[in-house]
SEMI-417594 format. One record per residue (C-alpha): residue number from 1; residue in three letters; x, y, z. Coordinates in nm, 2 decimals, decimal comma. Layout:
pos=NUM code=ala xx=X yy=Y zz=Z;
...
//
This chain:
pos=1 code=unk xx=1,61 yy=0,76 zz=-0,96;
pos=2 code=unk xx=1,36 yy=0,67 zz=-0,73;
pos=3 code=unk xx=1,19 yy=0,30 zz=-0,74;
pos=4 code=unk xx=0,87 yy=0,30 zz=-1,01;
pos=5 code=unk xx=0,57 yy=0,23 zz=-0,86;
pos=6 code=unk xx=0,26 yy=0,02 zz=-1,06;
pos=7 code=unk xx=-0,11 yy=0,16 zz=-1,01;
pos=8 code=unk xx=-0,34 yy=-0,10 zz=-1,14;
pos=9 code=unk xx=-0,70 yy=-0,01 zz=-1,20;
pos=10 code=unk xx=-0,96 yy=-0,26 zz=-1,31;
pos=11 code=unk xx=-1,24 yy=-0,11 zz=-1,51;
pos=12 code=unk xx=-1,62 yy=-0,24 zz=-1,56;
pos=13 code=unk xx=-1,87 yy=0,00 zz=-1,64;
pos=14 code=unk xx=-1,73 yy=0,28 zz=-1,42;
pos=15 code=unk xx=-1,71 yy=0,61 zz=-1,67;
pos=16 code=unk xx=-1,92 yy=0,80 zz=-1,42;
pos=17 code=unk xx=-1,58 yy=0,74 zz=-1,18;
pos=18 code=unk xx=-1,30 yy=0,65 zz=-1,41;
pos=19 code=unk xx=-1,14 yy=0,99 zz=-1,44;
pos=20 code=unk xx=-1,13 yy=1,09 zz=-1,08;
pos=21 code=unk xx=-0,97 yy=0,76 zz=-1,06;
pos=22 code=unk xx=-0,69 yy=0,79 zz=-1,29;
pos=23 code=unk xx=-0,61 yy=1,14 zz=-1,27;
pos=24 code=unk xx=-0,59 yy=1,08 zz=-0,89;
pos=25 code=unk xx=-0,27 yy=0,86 zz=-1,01;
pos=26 code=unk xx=-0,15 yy=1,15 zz=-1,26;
pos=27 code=unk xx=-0,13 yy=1,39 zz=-1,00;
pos=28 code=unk xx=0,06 yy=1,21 zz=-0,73;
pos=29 code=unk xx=0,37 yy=1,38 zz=-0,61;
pos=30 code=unk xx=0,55 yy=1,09 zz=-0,69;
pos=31 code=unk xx=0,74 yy=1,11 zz=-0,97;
pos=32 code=unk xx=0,82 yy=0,78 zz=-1,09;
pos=33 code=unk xx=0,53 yy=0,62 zz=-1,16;
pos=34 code=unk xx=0,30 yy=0,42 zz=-1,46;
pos=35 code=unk xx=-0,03 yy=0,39 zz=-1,41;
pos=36 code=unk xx=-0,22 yy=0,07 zz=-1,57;
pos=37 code=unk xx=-0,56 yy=0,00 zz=-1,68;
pos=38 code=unk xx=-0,74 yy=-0,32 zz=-1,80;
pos=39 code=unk xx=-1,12 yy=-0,25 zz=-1,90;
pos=40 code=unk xx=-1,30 yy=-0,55 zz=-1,82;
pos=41 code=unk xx=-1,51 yy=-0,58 zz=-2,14;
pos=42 code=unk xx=-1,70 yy=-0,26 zz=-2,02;
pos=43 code=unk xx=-2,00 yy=-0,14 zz=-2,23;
pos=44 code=unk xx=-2,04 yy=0,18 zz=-2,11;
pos=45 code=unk xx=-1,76 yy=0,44 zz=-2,22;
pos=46 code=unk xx=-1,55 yy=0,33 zz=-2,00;
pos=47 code=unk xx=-1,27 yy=0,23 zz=-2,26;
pos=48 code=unk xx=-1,29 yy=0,59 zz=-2,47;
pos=49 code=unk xx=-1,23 yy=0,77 zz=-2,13;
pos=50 code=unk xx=-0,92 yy=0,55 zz=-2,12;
pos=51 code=unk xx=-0,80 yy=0,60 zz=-2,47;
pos=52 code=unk xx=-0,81 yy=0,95 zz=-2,38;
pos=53 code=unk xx=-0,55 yy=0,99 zz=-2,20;
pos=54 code=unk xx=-0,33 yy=0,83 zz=-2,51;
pos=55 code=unk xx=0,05 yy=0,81 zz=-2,37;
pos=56 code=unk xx=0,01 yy=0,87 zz=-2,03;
pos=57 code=unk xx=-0,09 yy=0,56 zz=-1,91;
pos=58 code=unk xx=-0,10 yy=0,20 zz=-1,99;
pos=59 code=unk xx=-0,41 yy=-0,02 zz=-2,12;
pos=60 code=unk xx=-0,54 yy=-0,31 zz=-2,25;
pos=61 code=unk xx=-0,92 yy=-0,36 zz=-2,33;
pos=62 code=unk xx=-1,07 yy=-0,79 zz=-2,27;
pos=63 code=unk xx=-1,35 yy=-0,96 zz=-2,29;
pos=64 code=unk xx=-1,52 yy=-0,94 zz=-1,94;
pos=65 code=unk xx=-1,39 yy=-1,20 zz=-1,75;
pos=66 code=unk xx=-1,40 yy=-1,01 zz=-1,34;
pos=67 code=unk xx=-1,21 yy=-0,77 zz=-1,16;
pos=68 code=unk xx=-0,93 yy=-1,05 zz=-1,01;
pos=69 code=unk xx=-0,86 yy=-1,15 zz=-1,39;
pos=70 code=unk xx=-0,81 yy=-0,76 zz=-1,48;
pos=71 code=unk xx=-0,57 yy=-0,72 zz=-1,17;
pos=72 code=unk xx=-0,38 yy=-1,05 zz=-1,27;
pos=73 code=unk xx=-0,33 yy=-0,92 zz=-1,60;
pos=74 code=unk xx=-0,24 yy=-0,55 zz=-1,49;
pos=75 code=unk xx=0,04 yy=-0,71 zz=-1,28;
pos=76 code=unk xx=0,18 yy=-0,92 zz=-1,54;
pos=77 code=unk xx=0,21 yy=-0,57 zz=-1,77;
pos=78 code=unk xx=0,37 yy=-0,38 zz=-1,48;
pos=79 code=unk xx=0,70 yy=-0,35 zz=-1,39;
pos=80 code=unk xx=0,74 yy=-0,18 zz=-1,09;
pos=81 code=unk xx=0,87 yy=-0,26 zz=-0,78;
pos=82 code=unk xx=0,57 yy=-0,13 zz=-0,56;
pos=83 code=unk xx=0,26 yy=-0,22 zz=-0,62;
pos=84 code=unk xx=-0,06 yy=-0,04 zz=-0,55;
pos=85 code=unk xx=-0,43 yy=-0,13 zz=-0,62;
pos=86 code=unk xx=-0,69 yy=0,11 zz=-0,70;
pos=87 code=unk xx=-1,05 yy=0,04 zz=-0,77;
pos=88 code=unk xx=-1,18 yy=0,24 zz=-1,11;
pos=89 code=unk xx=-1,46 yy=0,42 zz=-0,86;
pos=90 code=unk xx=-1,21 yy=0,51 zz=-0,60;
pos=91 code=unk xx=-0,95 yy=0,76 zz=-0,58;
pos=92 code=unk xx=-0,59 yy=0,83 zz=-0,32;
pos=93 code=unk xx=-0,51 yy=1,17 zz=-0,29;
pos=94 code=unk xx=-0,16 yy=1,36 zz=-0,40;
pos=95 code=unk xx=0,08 yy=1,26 zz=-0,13;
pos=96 code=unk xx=-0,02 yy=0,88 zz=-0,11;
pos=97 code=unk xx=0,25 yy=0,69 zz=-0,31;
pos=98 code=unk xx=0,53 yy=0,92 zz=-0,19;
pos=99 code=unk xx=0,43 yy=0,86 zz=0,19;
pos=100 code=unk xx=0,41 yy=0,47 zz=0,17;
pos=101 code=unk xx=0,69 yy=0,42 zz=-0,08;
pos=102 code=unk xx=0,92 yy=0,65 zz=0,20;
pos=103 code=unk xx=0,81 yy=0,41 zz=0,48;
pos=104 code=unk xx=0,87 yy=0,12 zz=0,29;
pos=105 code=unk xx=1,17 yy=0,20 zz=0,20;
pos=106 code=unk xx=1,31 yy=0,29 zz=0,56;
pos=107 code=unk xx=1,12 yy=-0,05 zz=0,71;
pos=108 code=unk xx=1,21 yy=-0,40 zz=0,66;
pos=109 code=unk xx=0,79 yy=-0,44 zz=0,56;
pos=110 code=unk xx=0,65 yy=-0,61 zz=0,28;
pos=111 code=unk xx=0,31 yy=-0,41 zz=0,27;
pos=112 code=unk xx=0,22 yy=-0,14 zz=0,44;
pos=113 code=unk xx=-0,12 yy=0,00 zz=0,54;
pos=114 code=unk xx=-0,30 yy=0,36 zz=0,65;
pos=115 code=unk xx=-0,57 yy=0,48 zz=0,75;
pos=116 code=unk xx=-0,89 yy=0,56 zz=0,48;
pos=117 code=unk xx=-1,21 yy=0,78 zz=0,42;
pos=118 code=unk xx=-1,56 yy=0,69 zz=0,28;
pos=119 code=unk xx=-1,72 yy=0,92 zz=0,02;
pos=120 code=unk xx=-2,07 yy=0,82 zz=0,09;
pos=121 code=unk xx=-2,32 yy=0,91 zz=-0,23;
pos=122 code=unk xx=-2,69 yy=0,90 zz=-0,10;
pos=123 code=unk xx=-3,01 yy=0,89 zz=-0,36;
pos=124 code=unk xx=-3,04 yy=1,22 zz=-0,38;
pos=125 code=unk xx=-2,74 yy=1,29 zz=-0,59;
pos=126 code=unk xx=-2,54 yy=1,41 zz=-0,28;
pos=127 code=unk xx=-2,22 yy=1,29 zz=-0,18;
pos=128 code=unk xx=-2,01 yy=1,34 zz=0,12;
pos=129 code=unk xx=-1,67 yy=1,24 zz=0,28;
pos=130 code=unk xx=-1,72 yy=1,09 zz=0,59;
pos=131 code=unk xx=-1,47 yy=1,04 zz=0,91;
pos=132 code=unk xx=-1,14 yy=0,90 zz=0,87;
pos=133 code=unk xx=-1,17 yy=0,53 zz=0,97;
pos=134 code=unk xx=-0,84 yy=0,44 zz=1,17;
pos=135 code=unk xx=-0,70 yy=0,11 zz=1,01;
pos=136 code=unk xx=-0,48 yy=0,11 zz=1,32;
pos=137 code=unk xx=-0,19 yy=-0,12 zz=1,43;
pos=138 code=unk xx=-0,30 yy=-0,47 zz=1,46;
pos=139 code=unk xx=-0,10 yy=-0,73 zz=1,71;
pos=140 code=unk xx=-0,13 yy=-1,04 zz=1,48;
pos=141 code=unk xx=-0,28 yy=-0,91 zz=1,11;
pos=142 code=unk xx=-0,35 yy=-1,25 zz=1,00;
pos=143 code=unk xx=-0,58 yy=-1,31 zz=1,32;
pos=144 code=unk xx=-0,74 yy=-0,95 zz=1,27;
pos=145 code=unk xx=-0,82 yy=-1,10 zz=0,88;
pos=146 code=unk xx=-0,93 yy=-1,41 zz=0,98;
pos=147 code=unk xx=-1,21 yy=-1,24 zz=1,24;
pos=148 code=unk xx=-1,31 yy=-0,99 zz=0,96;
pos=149 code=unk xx=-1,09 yy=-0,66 zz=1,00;
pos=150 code=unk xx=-1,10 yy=-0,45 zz=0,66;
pos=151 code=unk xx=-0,89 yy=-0,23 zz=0,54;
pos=152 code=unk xx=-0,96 yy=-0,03 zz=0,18;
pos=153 code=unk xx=-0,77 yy=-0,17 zz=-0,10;
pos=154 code=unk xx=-0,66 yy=0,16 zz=-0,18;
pos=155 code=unk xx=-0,49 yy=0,24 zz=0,17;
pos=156 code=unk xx=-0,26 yy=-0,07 zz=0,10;
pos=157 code=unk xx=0,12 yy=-0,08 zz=-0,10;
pos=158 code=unk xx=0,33 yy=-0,42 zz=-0,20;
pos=159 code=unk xx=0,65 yy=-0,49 zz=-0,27;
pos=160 code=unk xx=0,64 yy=-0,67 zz=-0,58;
pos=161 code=unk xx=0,78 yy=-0,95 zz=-0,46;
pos=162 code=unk xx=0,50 yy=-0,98 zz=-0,19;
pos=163 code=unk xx=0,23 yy=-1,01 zz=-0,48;
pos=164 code=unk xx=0,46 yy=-1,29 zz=-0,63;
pos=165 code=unk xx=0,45 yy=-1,49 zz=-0,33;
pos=166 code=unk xx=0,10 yy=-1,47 zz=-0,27;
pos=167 code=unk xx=-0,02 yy=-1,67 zz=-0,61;
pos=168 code=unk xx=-0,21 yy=-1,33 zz=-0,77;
pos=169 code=unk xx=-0,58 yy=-1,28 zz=-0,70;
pos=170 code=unk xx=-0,81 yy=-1,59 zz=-0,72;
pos=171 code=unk xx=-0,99 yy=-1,56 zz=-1,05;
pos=172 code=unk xx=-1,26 yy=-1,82 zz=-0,91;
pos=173 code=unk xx=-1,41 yy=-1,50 zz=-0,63;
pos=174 code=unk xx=-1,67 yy=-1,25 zz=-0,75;
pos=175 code=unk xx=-1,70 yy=-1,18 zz=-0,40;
pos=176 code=unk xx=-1,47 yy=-1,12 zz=-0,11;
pos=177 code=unk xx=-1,17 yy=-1,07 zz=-0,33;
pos=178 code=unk xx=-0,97 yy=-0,81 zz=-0,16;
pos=179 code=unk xx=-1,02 yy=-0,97 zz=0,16;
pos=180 code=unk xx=-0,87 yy=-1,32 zz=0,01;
pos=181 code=unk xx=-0,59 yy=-1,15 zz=-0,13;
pos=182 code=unk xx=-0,45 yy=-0,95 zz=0,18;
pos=183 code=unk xx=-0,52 yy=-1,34 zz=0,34;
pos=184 code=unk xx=-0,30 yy=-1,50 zz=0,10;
pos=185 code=unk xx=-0,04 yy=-1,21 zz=0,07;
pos=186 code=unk xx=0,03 yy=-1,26 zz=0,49;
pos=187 code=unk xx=0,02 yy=-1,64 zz=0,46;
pos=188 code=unk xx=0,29 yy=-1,63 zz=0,17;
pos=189 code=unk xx=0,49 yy=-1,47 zz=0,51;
pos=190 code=unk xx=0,47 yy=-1,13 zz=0,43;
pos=191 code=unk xx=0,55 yy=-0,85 zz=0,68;
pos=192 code=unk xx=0,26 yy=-0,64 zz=0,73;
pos=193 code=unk xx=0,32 yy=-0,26 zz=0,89;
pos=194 code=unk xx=0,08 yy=0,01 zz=0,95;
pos=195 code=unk xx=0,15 yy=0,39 zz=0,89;
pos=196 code=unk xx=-0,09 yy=0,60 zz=1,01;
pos=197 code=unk xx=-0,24 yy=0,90 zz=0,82;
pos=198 code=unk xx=-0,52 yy=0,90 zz=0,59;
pos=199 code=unk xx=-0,47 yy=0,94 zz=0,18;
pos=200 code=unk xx=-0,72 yy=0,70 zz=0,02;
pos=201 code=unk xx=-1,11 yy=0,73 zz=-0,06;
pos=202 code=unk xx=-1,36 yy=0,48 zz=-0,06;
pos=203 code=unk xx=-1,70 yy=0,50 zz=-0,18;
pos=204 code=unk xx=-2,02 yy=0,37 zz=-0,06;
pos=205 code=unk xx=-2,34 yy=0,40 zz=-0,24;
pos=206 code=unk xx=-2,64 yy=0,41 zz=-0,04;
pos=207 code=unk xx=-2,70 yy=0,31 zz=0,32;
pos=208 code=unk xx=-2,72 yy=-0,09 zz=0,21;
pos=209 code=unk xx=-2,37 yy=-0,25 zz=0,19;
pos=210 code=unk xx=-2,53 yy=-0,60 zz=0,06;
pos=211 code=unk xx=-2,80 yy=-0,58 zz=-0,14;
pos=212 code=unk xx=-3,08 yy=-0,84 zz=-0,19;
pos=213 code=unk xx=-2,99 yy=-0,98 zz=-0,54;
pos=214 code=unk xx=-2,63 yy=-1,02 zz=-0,45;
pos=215 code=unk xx=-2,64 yy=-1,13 zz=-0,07;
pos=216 code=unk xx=-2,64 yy=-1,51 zz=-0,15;
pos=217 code=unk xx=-2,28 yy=-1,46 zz=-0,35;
pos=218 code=unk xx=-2,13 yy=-1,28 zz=-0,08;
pos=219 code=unk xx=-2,19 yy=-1,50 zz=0,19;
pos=220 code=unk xx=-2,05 yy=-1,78 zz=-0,08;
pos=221 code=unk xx=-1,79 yy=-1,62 zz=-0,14;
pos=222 code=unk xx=-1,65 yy=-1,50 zz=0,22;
pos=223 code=unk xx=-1,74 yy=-1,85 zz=0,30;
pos=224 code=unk xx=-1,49 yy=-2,02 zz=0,04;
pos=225 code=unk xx=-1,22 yy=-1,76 zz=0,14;
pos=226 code=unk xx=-1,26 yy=-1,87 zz=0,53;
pos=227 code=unk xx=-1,28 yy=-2,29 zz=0,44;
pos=228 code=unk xx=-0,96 yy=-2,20 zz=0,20;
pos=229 code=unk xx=-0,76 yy=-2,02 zz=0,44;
pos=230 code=unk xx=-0,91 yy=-2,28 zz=0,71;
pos=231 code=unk xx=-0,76 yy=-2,59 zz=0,48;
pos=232 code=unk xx=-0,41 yy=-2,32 zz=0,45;
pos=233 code=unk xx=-0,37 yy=-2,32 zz=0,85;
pos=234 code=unk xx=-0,45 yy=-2,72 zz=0,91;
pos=235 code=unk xx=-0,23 yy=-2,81 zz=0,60;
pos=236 code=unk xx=0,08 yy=-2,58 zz=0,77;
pos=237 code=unk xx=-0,01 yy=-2,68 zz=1,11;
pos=238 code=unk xx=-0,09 yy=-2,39 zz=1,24;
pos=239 code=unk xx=-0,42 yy=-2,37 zz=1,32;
pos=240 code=unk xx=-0,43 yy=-2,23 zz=1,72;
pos=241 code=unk xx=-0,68 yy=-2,18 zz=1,89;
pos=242 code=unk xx=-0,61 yy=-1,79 zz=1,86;
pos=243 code=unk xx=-0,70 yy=-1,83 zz=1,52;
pos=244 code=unk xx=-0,97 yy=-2,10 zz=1,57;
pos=245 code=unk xx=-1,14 yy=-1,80 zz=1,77;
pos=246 code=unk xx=-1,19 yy=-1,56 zz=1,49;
pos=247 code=unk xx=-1,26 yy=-1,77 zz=1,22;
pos=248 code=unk xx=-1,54 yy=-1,88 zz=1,44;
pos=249 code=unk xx=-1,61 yy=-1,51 zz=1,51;
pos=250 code=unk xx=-1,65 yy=-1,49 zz=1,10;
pos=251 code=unk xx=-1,87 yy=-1,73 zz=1,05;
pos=252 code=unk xx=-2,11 yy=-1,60 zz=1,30;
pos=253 code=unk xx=-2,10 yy=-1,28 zz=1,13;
pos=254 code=unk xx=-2,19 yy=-1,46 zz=0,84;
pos=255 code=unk xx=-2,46 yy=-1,67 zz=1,03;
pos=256 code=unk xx=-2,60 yy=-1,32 zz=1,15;
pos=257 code=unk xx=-2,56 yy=-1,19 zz=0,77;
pos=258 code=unk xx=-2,78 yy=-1,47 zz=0,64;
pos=259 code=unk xx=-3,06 yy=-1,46 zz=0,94;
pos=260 code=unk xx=-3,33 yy=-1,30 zz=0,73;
pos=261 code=unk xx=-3,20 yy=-1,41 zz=0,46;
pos=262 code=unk xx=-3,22 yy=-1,83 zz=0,46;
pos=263 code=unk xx=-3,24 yy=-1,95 zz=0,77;
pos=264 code=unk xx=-3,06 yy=-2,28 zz=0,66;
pos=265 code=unk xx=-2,79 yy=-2,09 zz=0,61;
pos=266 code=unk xx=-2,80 yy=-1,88 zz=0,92;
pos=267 code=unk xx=-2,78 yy=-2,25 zz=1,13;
pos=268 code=unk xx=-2,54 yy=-2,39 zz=0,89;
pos=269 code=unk xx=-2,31 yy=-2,08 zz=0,98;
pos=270 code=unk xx=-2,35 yy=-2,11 zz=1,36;
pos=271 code=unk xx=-2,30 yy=-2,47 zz=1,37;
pos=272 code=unk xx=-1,96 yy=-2,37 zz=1,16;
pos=273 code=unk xx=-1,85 yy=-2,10 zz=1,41;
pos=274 code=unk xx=-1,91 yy=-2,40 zz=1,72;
pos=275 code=unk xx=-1,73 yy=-2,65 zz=1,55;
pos=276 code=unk xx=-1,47 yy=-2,43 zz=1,49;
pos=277 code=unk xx=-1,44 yy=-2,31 zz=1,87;
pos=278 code=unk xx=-1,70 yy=-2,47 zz=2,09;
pos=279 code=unk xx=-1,61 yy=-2,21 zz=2,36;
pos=280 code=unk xx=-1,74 yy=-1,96 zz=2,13;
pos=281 code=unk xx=-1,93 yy=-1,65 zz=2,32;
pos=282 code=unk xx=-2,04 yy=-1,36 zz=2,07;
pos=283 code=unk xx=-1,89 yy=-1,02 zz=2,15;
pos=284 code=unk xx=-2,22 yy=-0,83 zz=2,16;
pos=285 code=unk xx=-2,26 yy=-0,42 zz=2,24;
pos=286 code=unk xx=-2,56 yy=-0,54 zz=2,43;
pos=287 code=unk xx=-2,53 yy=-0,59 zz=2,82;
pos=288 code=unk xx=-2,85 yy=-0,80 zz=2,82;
pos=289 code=unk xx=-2,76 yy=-1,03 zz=2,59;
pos=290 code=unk xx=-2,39 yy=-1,07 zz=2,76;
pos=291 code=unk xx=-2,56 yy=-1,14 zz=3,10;
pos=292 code=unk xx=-2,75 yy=-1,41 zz=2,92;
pos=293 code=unk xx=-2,52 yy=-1,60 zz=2,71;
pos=294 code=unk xx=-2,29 yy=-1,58 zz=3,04;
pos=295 code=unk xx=-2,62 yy=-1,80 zz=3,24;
pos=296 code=unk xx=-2,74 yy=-1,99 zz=2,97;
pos=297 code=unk xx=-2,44 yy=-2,01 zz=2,70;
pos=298 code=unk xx=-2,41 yy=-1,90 zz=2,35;
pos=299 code=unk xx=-2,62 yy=-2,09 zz=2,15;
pos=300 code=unk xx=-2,94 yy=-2,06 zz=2,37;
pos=301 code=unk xx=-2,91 yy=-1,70 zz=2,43;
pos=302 code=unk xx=-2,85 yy=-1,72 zz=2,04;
pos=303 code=unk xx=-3,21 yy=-1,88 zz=2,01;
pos=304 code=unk xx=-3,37 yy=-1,64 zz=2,18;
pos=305 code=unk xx=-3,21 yy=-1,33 zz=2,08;
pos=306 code=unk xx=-3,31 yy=-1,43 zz=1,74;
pos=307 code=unk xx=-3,68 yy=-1,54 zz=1,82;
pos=308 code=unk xx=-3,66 yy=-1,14 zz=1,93;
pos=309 code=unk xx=-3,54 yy=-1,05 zz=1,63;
pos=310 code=unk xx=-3,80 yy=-1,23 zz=1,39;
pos=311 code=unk xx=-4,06 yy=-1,10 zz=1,66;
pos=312 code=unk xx=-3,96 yy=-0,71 zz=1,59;
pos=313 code=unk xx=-3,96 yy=-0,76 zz=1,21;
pos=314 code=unk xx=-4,26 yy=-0,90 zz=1,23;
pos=315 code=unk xx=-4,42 yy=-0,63 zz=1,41;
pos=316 code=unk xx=-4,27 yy=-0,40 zz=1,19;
pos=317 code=unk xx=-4,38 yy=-0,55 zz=0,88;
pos=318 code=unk xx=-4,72 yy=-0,53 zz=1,03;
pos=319 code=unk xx=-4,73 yy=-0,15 zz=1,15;
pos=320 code=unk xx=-4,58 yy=-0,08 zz=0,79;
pos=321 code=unk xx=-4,82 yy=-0,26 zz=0,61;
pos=322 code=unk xx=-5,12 yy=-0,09 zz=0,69;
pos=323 code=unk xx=-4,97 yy=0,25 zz=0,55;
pos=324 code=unk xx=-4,83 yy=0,11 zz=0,24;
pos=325 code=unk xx=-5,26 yy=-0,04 zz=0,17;
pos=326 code=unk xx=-5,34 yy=0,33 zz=0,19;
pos=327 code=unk xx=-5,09 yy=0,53 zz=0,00;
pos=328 code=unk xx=-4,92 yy=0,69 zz=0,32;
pos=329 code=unk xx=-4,56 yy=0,53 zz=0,29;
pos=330 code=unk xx=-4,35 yy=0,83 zz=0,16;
//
């Protein structure tokens, strides 16, 4: 009998989704399979979707206490072997689990990876599937993590005893969480192995991947994951400067993040990224501001790429205001 495979799915508030989700699961081509899910104190009707499906797949209903709690507790009911992660708004398509539980089982890997899909769903009510995004084979995965490399949770399988190693999901993040699991799953030691071919779909509301009211928690919270990890690396000695590199590379993405956002932060970020590799140059797709930071170094051409910056969303502030006085803004 083939090995059972786990699906857990944390649910808050996602009945618009929550179906697609699960019967994504149910109609897997692998046959040995339970699918669990732990409603997260939703208020919607979330939890009589679930009870709907009465037999056919595992659940618990608690208080609302975040999406790493659910996924702890999901993995303490399951019992399989191979582990795989599904958001309640996203969905992997038939051959998924067959595919990775085949290479798993013919590679000495403790996770394996592939490659992933947007749905995109705009204001209008439309939605649409977008390229495939190439996860790719990565040289050393825990660098790639460290400079910010994603992959979608769903495109990702564990042996079991990988998620044992790692220590679970940190029940302290309400941001950054996948990305702080994968971290602590490769610094437990575990192999990571990519398998190209696309069988999982994330979705993306909107054009605006951070919003306003929820911008100051993200940056806190990728900022604990990289001082955590950080603290991992210096406590194992084995912080290179490899490493050193793309943390630094982080927190300028996180410095860039916070620009518009508070300032103080933005500085506090940079001055991060420079302690962290002094040599630091950002990789940027513009030729001008390469030929400058290779004259006058990083942090001045940083200065002045930013006093453009302010300068442009100023002006466009200003054109847009004028329009928005007389009624003209669409």
């Amino acid at each position: 009998m083939p090995k059972k495979v786990s699906v857990i799915i944390p649910c808050f508030n996602a009945e618009k989704w929550l179906k697609e989700a699960i019967n994504s699961c149910l109609e897997q081509t692998y046959s040995n399979l339970e699918i669990i899910v732990i409603d997260d104190g939703s208020t919607d009707n979330s939890l009589e979707i679930i009870k709907s499906y009465g037999d056919k797949i595992i659940w618990r209903s608690l208080p609302h206490q975040g999406g790493n709690y659910a996924r702890n507790r999901g993995f303490e009911l399951s019992q399989g072997e191979y582990i795989q992660y599904l958001d309640a708004d996203d969905y992997i398509w038939p051959e998924k689990i067959k595919r990775q539980v085949s290479f798993l089982e013919t590679t000495d890997a403790d996770v394996i990876y592939g490659d992933w899909r947007h749905q995109r769903h705009l204001p209008n009510g439309s939605s649409f599937l977008d390229k495939r995004e190439i996860s790719g084979t990565q040289a050393d995965i825990l660098a790639a993590l460290l400079a910010n490399w994603w992959v979608a949770l769903a495109a990702l399988m564990y042996k079991r005893s990988a998620v044992e190693k790692s220590g679970g999901w940190d029940e302290k993040l309400t941001a950054a969480q996948d990305r702080d699991f994968f971290l602590s799953v490769v610094m437990a030691g575990a192999k990571v192995v990519y398998q190209p071919g696309c069988y999982s779909v994330y979705r993306r509301y909107g054009a605006v991947t951070v919003s306003t009211g929820s911008k100051n928690r993200w940056l806190k919270n990728h900022h604990l994951v990289l001082k955590k990890v950080e603290q991992q690396l210096l406590q194992k000695n084995r912080l290179s400067q490899s490493y050193r590199q793309a943390l630094a590379k982080s927190y300028f993405e996180l410095a860039r993040e916070a620009l518009f956002f508070d300032y103080s932060q933005y500085l506090m970020f940079l001055d991060e990224a420079l302690v962290m590799f002094p040599d630091f140059k950002a990789n940027s797709k513009r030729i001008f501001y390469r030929l400058v930071q290779d004259i006058l170094g990083f942090r001045q051409t940083e200065r002045i790429a930013c006093s453009i910056l302010f300068a442009k969303k100023f002006v466009t502030a200003s054109l847009a205001y004028p329009k928005a006085k007389l009624g003209m803004t669409s």
